[in-house]
C-alpha positions as CSV (number, residue, x, y, z in Angstrom):
1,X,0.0,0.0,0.0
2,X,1.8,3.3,-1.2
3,X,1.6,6.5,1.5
4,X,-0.9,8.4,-0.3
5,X,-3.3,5.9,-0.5
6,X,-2.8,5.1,3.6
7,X,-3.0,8.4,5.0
8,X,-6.3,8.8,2.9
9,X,-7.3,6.1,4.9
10,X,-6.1,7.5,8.2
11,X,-7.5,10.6,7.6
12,X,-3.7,12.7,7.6
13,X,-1.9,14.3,5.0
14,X,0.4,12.0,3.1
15,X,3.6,14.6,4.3
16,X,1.9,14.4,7.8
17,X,2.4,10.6,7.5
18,X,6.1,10.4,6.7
19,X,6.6,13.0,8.6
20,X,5.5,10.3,11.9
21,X,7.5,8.0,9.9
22,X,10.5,9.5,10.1
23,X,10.2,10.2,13.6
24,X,10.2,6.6,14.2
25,X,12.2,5.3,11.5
26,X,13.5,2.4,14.1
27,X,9.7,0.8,14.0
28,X,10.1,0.4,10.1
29,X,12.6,-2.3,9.2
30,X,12.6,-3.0,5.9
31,X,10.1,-5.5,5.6
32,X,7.6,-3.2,6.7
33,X,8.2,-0.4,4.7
34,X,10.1,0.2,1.6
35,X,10.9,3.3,-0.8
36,X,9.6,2.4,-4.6
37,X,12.7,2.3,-6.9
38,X,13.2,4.5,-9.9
39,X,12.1,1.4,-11.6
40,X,9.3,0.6,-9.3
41,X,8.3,4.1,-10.0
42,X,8.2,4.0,-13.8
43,X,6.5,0.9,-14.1
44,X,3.5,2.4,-11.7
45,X,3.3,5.3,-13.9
46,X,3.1,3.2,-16.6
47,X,0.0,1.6,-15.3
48,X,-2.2,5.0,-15.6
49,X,-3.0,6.1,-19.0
50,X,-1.8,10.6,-19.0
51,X,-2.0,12.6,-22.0
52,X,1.4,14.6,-20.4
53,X,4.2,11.4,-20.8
54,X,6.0,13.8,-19.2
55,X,3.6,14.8,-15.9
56,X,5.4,13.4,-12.7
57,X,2.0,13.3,-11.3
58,X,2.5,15.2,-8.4
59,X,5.5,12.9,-6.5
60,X,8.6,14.9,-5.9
61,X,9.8,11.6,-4.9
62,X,9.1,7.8,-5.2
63,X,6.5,6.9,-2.8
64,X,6.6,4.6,0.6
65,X,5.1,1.0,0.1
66,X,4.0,-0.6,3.2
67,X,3.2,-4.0,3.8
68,X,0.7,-5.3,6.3
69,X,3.2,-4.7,9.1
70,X,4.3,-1.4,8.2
71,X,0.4,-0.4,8.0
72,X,-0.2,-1.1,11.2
73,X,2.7,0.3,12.7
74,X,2.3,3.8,10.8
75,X,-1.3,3.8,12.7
76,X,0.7,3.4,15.9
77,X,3.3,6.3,14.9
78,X,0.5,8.6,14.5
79,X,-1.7,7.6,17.7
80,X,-4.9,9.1,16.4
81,X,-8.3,7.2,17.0
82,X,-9.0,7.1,13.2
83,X,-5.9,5.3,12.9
84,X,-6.5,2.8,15.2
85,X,-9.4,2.0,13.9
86,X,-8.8,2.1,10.4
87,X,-5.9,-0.4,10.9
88,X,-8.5,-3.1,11.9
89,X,-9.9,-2.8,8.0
90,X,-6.2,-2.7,6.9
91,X,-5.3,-5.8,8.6
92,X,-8.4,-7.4,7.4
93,X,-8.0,-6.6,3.7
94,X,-4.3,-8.2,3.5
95,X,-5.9,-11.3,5.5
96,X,-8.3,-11.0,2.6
97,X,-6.0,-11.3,0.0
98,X,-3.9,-13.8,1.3
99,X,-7.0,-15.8,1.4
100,X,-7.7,-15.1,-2.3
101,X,-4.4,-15.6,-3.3
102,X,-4.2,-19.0,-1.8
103,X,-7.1,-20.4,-3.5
C-alpha cells in the first residue's frame, strides 16, 4: 500500500504521514516499509493512461510501500483514534488477500 493511499485512509496528510514515519524510522525495518525504486516508479506510472508522458504526477519523490506490518505500525506512529481503527480494515483486507491468493 503506497503513503498516499494510507493516509487517505487514516484521515492525515500523506507529508503528515512520513513525517511520523521519520520520527520513528526504528519501527520500520525494511520488511515493513520500503521506498519504490526509480524502476518501481516508472513501471507504476506506466499503469495509468496521461496525456502529459512527461507529468510526474504530483511525487517529488518515489513513494513509501508498506506492507501489512508497516500499516499497522504507521497507525501506531500517528496515535490518532482514526488510525486505530482504520488499521483493523487494513489488517483485514491483506488477510483478505492472502486468502484469495491461496485459492
Amino acid at each position: 500500500m503506497l503513503d498516499a493511499d494510507l493516509a487517505t485512509l487514516y484521515g492525515v496528510e500523506t507529508r503528515v504521514l512520513n513525517q511520523a514515519i521519520k520520527r520513528n524510522l526504528d519501527r520500520f525495518p525494511s520488511d515493513f516499509m520500503f521506498q519504490l525504486s526509480a524502476k518501481d516508479l516508472k513501471n507504476w506510472r506506466s499503469q495509468f493512461v496521461i496525456s502529459n508522458p512527461g507529468a510526474k504526477m504530483g511525487l517529488r519523490r518515489a513513494p513509501f510501500a508498506f506492507t501489512e506490518h508497516g500499516a499497522i505500525m504507521a497507525a501506531s506512529v500517528l496515535n490518532s483514534r482514526r488510525a486505530v481503527e482504520i488499521s483493523v480494515y487494513v489488517v483485514r483486507a491483506f488477510v483478505q488477500l492472502r486468502e484469495n491468493a491461496c485459492h
